[in-house]
Structures are given as structure tokens and as C-alpha cells.
C-alpha positions in Angstrom: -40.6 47.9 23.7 -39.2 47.2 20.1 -37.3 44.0 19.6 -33.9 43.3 17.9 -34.3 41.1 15.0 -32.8 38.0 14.6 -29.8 38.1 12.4 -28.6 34.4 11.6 -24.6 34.2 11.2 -23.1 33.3 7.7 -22.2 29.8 9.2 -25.2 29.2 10.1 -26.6 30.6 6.3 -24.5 28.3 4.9 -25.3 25.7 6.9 -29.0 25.2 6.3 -28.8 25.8 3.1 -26.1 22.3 2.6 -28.6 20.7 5.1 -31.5 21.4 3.4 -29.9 20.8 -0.4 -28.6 17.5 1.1 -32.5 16.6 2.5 -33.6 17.5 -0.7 -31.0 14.7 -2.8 -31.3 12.2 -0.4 -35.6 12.4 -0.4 -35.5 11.8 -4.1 -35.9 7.5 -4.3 -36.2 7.5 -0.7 -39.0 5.2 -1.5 -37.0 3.2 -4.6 -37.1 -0.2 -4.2 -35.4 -2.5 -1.4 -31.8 -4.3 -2.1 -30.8 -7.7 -0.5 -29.6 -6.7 2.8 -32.6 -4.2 3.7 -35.1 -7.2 2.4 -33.7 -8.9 4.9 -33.6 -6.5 8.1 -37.1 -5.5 7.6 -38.5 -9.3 7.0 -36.0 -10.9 9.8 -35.1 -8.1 12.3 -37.5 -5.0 12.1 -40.5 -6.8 12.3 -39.3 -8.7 15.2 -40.4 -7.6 18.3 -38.2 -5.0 20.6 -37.9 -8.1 23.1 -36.5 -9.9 20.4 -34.5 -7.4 18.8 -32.1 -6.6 21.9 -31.6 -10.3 23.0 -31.5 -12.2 19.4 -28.4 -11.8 17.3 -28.8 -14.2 14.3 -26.2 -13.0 11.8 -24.0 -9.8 11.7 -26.4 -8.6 9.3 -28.1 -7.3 12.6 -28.1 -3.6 13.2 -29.0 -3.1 16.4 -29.4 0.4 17.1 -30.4 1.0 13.8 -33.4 -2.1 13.6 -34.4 -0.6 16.8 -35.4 3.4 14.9 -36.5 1.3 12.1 -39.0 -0.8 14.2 -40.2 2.4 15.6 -40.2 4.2 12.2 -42.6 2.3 10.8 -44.7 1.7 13.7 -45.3 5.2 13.1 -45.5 5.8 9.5 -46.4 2.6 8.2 -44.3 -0.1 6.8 -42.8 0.9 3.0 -39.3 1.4 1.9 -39.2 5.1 3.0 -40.0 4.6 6.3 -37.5 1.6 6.9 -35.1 4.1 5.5 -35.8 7.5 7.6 -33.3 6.3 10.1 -29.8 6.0 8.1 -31.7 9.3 6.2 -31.8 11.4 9.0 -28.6 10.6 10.4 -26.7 10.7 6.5 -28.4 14.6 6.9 -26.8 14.5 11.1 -23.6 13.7 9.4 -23.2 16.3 7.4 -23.8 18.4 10.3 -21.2 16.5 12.5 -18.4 17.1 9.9 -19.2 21.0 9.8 -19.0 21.0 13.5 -15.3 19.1 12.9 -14.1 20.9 10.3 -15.1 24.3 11.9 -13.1 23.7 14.8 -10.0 22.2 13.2 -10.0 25.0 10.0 -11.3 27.9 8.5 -14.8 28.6 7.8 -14.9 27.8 3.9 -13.3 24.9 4.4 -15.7 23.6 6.6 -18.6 24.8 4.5 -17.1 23.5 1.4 -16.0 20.0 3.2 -19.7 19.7 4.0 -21.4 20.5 0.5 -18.9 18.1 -1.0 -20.2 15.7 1.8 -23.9 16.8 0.6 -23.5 15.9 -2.8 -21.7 13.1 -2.6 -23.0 10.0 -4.6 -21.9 7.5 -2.1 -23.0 9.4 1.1 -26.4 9.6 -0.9 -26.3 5.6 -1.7 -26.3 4.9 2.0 -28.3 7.6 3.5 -31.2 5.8 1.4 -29.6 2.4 2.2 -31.8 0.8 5.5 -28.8 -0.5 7.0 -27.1 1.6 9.9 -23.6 2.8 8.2 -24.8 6.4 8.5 -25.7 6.1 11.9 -22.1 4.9 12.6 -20.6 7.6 10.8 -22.8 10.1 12.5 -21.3 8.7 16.1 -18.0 8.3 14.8 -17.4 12.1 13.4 -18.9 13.2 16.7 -16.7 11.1 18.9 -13.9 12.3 16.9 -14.8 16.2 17.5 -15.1 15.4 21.5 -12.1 13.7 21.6 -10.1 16.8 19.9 -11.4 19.0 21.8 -10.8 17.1 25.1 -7.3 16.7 24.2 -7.0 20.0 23.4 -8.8 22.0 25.9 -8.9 19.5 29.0 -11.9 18.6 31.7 -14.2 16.4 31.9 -17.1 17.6 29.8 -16.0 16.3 26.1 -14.9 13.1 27.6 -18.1 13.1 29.1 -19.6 13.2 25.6 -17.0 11.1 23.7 -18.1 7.8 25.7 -21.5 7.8 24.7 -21.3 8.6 21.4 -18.4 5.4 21.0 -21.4 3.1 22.6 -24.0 4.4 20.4 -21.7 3.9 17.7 -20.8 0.4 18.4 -24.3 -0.5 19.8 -25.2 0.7 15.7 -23.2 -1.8 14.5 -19.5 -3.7 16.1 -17.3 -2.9 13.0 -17.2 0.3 14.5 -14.7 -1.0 17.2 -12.2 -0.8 14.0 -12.5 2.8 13.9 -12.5 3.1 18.2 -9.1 0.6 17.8 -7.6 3.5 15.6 -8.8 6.0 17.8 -6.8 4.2 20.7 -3.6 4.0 18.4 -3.6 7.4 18.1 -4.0 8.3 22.0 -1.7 5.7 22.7 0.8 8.0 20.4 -0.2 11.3 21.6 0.1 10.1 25.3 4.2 8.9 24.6 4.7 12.1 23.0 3.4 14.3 26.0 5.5 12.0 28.7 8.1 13.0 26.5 7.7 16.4 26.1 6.7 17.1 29.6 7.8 16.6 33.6 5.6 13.0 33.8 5.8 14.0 37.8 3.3 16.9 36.9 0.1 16.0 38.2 -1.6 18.1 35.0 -0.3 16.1 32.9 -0.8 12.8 34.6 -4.7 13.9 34.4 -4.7 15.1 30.9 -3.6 11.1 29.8 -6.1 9.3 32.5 -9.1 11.2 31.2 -8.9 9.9 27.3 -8.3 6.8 28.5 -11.1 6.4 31.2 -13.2 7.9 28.3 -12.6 5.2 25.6 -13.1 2.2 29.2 -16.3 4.2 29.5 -17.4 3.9 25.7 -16.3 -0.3 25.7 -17.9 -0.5 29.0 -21.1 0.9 27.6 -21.3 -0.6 24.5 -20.7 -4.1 26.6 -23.6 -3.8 28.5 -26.0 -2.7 25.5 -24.9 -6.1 24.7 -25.5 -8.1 27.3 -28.1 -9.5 26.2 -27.0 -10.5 22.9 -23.8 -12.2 23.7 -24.9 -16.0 23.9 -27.0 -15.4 20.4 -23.4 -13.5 19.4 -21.1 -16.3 20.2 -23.3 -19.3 18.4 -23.3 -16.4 15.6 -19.6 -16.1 15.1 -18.5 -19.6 15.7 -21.2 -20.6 13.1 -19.4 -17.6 10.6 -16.0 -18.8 11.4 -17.1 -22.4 10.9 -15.8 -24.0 7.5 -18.8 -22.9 4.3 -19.7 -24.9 1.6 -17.1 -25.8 -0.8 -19.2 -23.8 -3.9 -19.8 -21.0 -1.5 -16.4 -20.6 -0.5 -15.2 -20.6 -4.3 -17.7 -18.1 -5.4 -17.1 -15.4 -2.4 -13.1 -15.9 -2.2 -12.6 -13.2 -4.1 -14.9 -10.8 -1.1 -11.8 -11.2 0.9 -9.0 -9.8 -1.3 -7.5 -6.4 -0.8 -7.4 -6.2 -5.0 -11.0 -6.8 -5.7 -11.6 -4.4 -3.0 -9.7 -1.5 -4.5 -11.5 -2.5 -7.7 -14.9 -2.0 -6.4 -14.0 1.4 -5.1 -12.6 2.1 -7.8 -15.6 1.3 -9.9 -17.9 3.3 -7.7 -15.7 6.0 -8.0 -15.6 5.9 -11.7 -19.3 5.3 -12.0 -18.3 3.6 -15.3 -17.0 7.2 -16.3 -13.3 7.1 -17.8 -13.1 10.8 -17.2 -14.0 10.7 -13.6 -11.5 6.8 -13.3 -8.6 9.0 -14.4 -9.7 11.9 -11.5 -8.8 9.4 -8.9 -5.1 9.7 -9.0 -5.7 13.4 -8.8 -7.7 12.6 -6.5 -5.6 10.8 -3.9 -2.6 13.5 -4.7 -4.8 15.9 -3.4 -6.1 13.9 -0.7 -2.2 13.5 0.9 -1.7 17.4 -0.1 -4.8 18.1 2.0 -3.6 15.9 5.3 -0.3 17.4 4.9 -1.9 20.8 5.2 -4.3 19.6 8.0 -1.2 17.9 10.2 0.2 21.3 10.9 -2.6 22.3 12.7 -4.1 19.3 14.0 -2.5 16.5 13.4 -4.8 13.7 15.2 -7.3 13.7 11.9 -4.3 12.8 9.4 -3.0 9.9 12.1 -6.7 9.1 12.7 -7.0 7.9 8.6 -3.7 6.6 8.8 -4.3 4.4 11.2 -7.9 3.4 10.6 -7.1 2.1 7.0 -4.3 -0.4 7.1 -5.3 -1.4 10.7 -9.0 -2.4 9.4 -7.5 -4.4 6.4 -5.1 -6.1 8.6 -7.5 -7.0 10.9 -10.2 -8.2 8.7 -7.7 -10.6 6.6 -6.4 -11.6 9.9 -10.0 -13.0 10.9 -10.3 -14.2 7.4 -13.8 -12.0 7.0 -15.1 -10.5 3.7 -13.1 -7.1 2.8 -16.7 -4.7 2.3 -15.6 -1.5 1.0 -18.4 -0.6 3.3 -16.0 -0.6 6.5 -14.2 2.5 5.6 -17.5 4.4 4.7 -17.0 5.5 8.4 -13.7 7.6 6.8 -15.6 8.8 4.0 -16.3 12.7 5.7 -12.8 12.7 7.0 -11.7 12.4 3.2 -14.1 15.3 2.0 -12.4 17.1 4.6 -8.9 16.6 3.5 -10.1 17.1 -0.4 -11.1 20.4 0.4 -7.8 21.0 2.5 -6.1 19.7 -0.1 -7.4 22.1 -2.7 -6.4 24.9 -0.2 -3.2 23.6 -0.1 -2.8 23.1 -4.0 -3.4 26.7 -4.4 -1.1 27.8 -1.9 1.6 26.1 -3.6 0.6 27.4 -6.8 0.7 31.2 -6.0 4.2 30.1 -4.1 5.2 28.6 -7.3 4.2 31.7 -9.6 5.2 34.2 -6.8 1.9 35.9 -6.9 0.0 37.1 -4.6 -3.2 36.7 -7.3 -3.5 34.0 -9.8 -5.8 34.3 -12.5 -7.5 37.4 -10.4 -8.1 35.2 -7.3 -6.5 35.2 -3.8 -4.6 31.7 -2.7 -7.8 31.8 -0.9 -9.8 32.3 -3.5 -8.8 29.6 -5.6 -8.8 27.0 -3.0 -12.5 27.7 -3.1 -12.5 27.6 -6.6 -10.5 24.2 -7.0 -12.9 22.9 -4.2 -15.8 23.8 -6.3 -14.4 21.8 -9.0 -14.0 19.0 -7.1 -18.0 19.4 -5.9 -18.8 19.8 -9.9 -17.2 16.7 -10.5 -19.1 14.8 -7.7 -22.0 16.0 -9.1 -21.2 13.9 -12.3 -22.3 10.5 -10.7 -25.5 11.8 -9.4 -28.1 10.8 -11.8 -26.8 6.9 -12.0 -28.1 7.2 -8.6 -31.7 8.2 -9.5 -31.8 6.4 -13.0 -32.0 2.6 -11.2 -32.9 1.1 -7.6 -30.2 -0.4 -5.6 -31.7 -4.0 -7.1 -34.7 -4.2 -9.2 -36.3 -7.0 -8.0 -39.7 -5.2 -7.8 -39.3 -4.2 -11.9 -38.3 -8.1 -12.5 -41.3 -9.6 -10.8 -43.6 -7.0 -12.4 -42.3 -7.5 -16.0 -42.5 -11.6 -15.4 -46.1 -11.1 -13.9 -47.5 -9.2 -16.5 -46.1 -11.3 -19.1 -46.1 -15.1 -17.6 -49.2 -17.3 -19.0 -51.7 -18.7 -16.7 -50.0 -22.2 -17.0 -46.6 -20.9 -16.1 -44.3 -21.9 -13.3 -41.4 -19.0 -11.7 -38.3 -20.3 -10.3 -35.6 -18.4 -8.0 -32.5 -19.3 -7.7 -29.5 -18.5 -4.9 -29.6 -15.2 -3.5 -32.5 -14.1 -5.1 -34.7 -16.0 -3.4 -35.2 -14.9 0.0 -36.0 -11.3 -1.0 -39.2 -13.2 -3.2 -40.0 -15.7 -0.7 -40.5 -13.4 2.0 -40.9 -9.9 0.2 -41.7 -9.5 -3.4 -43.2 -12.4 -4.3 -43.9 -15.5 -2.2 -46.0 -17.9 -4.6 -42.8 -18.3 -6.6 -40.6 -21.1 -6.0 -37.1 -21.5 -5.3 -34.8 -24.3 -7.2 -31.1 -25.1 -6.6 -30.6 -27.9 -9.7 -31.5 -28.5 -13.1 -33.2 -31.3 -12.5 -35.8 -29.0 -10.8 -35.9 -27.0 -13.3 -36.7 -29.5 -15.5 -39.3 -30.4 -13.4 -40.6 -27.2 -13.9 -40.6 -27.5 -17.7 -42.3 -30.7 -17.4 -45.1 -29.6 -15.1 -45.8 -26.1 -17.1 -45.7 -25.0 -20.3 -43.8 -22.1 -19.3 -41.3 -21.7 -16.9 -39.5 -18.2 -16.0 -36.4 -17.9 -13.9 -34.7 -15.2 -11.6 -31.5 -15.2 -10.4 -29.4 -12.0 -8.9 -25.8 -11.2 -8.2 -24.5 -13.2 -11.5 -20.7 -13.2 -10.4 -21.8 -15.5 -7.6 -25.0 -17.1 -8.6 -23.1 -18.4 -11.9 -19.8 -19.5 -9.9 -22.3 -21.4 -7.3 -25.1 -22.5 -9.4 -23.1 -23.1 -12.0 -25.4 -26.0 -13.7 -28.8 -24.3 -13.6 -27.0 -21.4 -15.0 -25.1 -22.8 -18.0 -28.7 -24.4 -18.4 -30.7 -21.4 -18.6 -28.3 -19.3 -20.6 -27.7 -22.1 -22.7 -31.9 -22.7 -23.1 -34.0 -19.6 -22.2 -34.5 -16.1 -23.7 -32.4 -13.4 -20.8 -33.5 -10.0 -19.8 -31.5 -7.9 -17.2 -32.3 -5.4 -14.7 -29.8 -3.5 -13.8 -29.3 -1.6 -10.1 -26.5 0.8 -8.5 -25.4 -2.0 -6.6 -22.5 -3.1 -8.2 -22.9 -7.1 -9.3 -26.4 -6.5 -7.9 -28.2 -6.9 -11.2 -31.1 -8.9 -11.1 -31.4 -11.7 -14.5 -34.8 -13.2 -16.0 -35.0 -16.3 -18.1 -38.1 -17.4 -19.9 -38.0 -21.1 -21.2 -40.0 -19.9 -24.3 -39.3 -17.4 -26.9 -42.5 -15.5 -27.8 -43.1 -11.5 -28.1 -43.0 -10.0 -24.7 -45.1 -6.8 -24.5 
């Protein structure tokens, strides 16, 4: 008896091969060198034991999903920097996926495949997909909870609501600035509930059921998450009473500027731009086409379009409201939904082009056609800020300590300063030794004949260490190593001037 053969579908053609070109440009410096933040959830969390892990909540650097498949990643594979990374790796590839699945059943086909290869090549969904921090995993919940809750709304029963409240307690169990995104979410049912009342008999018991299931879904998904954390809420009120507690007066000065709505614009902006003046003036074209494309999107569906609408100024209120740093990071949770409404958008673009010509072909293409065409474009450009991504780690602190090592004498002394320190003290490099005045740097100079000094993030080293800095610029001979992490560089100071090799 002869069997068919298996004929694959052109969706899902198309969708291995963005799955596997995205694998492909995230494995490339998988193994690159650890930044700050992952220095500091593999030394403090993921070594921790699970015990440890699920009752201890020390700072809101913490993770906790996402130390958890780090703890058990490199149980298995060993500990280095691509196995500390394989969680937020697989779930930036899961991502990619989830967005497909969105886009699929909100629009056509080729949007859907071109929303997801614009995902794929996207320098900042690469940057976190090898970051060891669990943003991807929280964008991988969120785009998922976002497709059940459309198609509950739309279709009814139980079964996506069923789904929807797990996937909100995964997502906030990955990390709790994901209740912003939940918070928008509950806007927006709160707006499609008046409307239905309004446009229907409220006595109808259909309708009475079709508002009580959303809701029971997103009490489900709080209650959930709430008792994944259980056992961290004493550690996670001593945590945030010790964050909302008055800082130093230095630290304060040096890290106001983390909480303004201007700087934050400017850092996106800048990571945008990838310090290309062709791709800085894009981004009003950009955001043109990014309205154009939710415009197009609302007639169909409009819950993505309020979704964004919502999720943005809500977040920024909020955050200034509890007087917490403005990361550009929060809204990396919208970043599929805005390759989705690019890619509408250059739909839509077209559209109004052949309107505007009246033809039904411009330039030989079909509305259609072109939309792919000005997608493309838009996936071309993306493309631009890919190598910046390969050409440097996040932070270079492992190309800092081996260029002082190999050059330092044997009567040498190497100081750290501010943030740089705890990734050499408990990482890199733990003979060095950390210094917070001049005076011990001096003391260095008077006990050596050499003394070498690292700091990192120079806006706010030099604003909160403002002494030893002036000093050593002042004084010593500079190198710079420069990362992808914007401000990140890491700085080298030798106290005397001979030929490095």
C-alpha cells in the first residue's frame, strides 16, 4: 500500500525558513561576552539554589521564571555565556512564531510572513534574544496571551480563556513589569465590554457570558501569578520599600535623568539610528507608517491598535507616577506588535497610492504587490543595523581585563571603580580591587609602580565619582572599549605612559 507524501503548506514553507534564518542571526555571539545585568543574574541568582531562587527576591533585577531555565540550562550544558543565554534565545526564536500565529489570524498571509521576517531580522529583537535577562520570555507570553484573548472574544467558550490565564502568569511569573502590559489588556476589555452592553439587550444571557469569561480569565491569570509568588512576597516587600527609600544624594544626581520621558525618546531614538543619519531620518517615516498600518489594522480588528494605544502612555504614566527609572526596555513587550503594524502599514501605503494614481498597477505591481515590496524595503533597512550588532559585545569587560593583563607589570596594582566593579569582583577578575576616592587611588600609586584603572558606564561613573574621575583623566593615559550597550562602554586608565603592545 503506497503512501501519500507529505506536502508542507506555503505557511508553513515560509515559516521555517524565518525560524530558522532567525536561529541562525541570533546563534552568531550567542557566546559574546556578558553585560552588567547578566553578570549579575548568573553570579547572584542563577547560581543560587532552586530553594533559593523561588523564595529570595533581592532586587528587581530578579527574573524569576527566567533564572529558573537558566539554572537548569547550565546544569545541563555547563556554565558559559551561551548557555545562560539559551533561554531568552529560544523564546526570542518562540516569539517570532507567536506573532505569525497573531498576525495570521488578524490578516492576510504575507502580512503575517512579512511581519515575522521583519521580527527575524530585527537588531533589537536580536540584542535581547542574546541578552540573559527574561524580556523575550515576556514577550513570548505576552503575544500569546494577546492571540487567546482575540480569539476568545471573537469566537466564545472557554478554551482560549482557558489558555489566556496561564500564559498572563507565566508572563508575570517571568518578570512583574509585565502587569503593565496585562493593565492595558484590562483597559481594553473594560472598553469592549461598554461597547457590547451597548450594542446589545444586556438581559441576554449570551452576552452576559461572553463579558464574565474575559474577566474571570484575566482573575485567573492575577490569581496565578499571585501564588507563584507566594513565596517571594516578604523578600519583595523589604525589596521595594528598600527601592522606594530615599538614594544617595550622588546616585540620585547621576541617574535623574533614567526617569525622564526625553532621555527616554532619545535612547530609542539612538538605537534606532544606530548612529546612522540615514536610518535617524527613517524614523519619522517610520512612525507615519506605523499609524497608517494601525489605521488599516482597526478595521478589522481593532483590539491590537487600542492594545498599543493603551499600553504606551499607560506604562509612562505609571512608571513616573512611582517615580521608577523610564527603561526603554518596558515597551520591548510592544516591539512584534509594531512590526506588525509596519508591515500593515506598508499595505496600506500602497493602497492609497494606487487610489491616488487610479491604477489598478503601479510600476507593474498589484496594490498587493507593492505592499510586499515597500515591506521588503522596510526589512532591507533593518538589515542596516545588523553588523553593529556582531562588531562589539554588549560590554567589553572581558577585552578590557585581557588588554590590562597582558600589558600590566608584575609590580602593578588594578583598580575598579562604580559599576564596574561587581562584574570583576565576582566574574572577570576577582584579584583586582575596587576604589571609590582618590585618596585610594593614590594609595595605589604609592604602593605600585603602576597602577591601571577601569571604570564603565561614563555618563554615570563620571557624574558619581566625579573626583577619581577628573583625577584619572586629568593623570593617566585612556583607552576605550566600546559595546552595543548604549553608555555601556567600558574606560582603562594607566598611571604611566609607556608603549603598550
Amino acid at each position: 500500500m503506497s503512501r501519500r507524501p507529505v506536502r508542507l503548506s506555503a505557511d508553513a514553507l515560509w515559516l521555517g525558513a524565518i525560524l530558522a534564518l532567525a536561529a541562525v542571526l541570533r546563534v552568531i555571539g550567542l557566546n559574546a561576552g556578558l553585560w552588567y545585568d547578566e553578570i549579575d543574574t548568573l553570579v547572584h541568582y542563577v547560581r543560587r539554589p532552586v530553594a533559593e531562587l523561588v523564595t529570595n527576591y533581592p532586587s528587581l533585577n530578579h527574573h524569576v521564571l527566567f533564572s529558573l531555565q537558566a539554572r537548569l540550562s547550565v546544569l545541563l550544558f555547563g556554565e558559559s555565556a551561551w548557555a545562560l543565554r539559551l533561554p531568552a534565545f529560544l523564546f526570542g526564536v518562540a516569539s517570532i512564531w507567536a506573532l505569525w500565529l497573531l498576525a495570521r489570524q488578524v490578516s492576510s498571509a504575507w502580512v503575517a510572513r512579512l511581519a515575522a521576517l521583519l521580527l527575524a531580522v530585527s537588531y533589537h529583537h536580536i540584542w535581547f534574544s542574546q541578552n540573559a535577562r527574561g524580556y523575550t520570555g515576556i514577550l513570548f507570553w505576552c503575544i500569546l496571551a494577546t492571540y487567546f484573548f482575540i480569539r476568545g472574544w471573537r469566537e466564545g467558550g472557554r478554551r482560549f480563556w482557558a489558555l489566556y490565564a496561564p500564559a498572563m502568569a507565566l508572563a508575570l511569573y517571568t518578570h512583574l513589569s509585565a502587569i503593565l502590559f496585562f493593565a492595558a489588556q484590562g483597559v481594553v476589555y473594560l472598553g469592549l465590554a461598554a461597547h457590547r452592553l451597548l450594542s446589545a439587550n444586556p438581559a441576554e444571557r449570551r452576552v452576559t457570558r461572553s463579558l464574565a469569561q474575559p474577566a474571570l480569565a484575566l482573575a485567573a491569570g492575577g490569581l496565578g501569578a499571585a501564588l507563584l509568588h507566594a513565596p517571594l512576597v516578604p523578600s519583595m516587600i523589604a525589596t521595594f520599600s528598600e527601592v522606594a527609600a530615599p538614594q544617595p544624594e550622588a546616585i540620585r544626581e547621576a541617574t535623574a535623568h533614567w526617569k525622564s520621558p526625553l532621555w527616554m525618546a532619545a535612547e530609542i531614538g539612538r538605537s534606532l539610528s544606530g548612529q546612522n543619519p540615514l536610518l535617524a531620518l527613517a524614523g519619522p517615516i517610520a512612525l507615519f507608517i506605523v499609524v497608517a498600518g494601525m489605521i488599516r489594522a482597526w478595521r478589522r480588528e481593532p483590539i491590537l491598535p487600542a492594545l498599543l494605544l493603551v499600553h504606551i502612555p499607560l506604562t509612562i504614566g505609571l512608571i513616573l507616577a512611582l517615580s521608577f527609572r523610564l527603561w526603554p526596555r518596558y515597551f520591548f513587550v510592544d516591539i512584534g506588535f509594531i512590526c506588525f503594524f509596519l508591515v500593515e502599514g506598508a499595505f496600506a501605503v500602497a493602497e492609497a497610492l494606487a487610489r491616488l494614481l487610479r491604477r489598478e498597477r503601479v510600476a507593474g505591481l498589484s496594490p498587493g504587490g507593492l505592499g510586499i515590496a515597500f515591506a521588503l524595503v522596510g526589512v532591507a533597512a533593518s538589515c542596516l543595523l545588523l553588523p553593529r550588532n556582531y562588531a562589539f559585545p554588549k560590554q567589553d569587560f572581558a577585552g578590557a581585563r585581557d588588554f590590562i593583563e597582558s600589558n600590566r607589570g608584575l609590580d602593578s596594582t588594578v583598580l575598579t571603580l562604580g559599576l564596574a566593579s561587581m562584574p570583576y569582583a565576582d566574574y572577570y577578575a576577582p584579584h583586582w580591587r575596587e576604589v571609590d576616592s582618590v585618596e585610594g587611588v593614590k594609595a595605589g600609586e604609592r604602593s605600585s609602580r603602576e597602577v591601571w584603572l577601569v571604570y564603565s558606564f561614563p555618563p554615570v561613573t563620571e557624574q558619581s565619582h566625579r573626583a577619581v574621575t577628573d583625577y584619572v583623566n586629568r593623570n593617566y593615559r585612556s583607552w576605550r572599549f566600546p559595546g552595543t550597550l548604549h553608555g555601556g562602554d567600558v574606560l582603562v586608565f594607566r598611571s604611566r605612559r609607556e608603549r603598550i603592545r
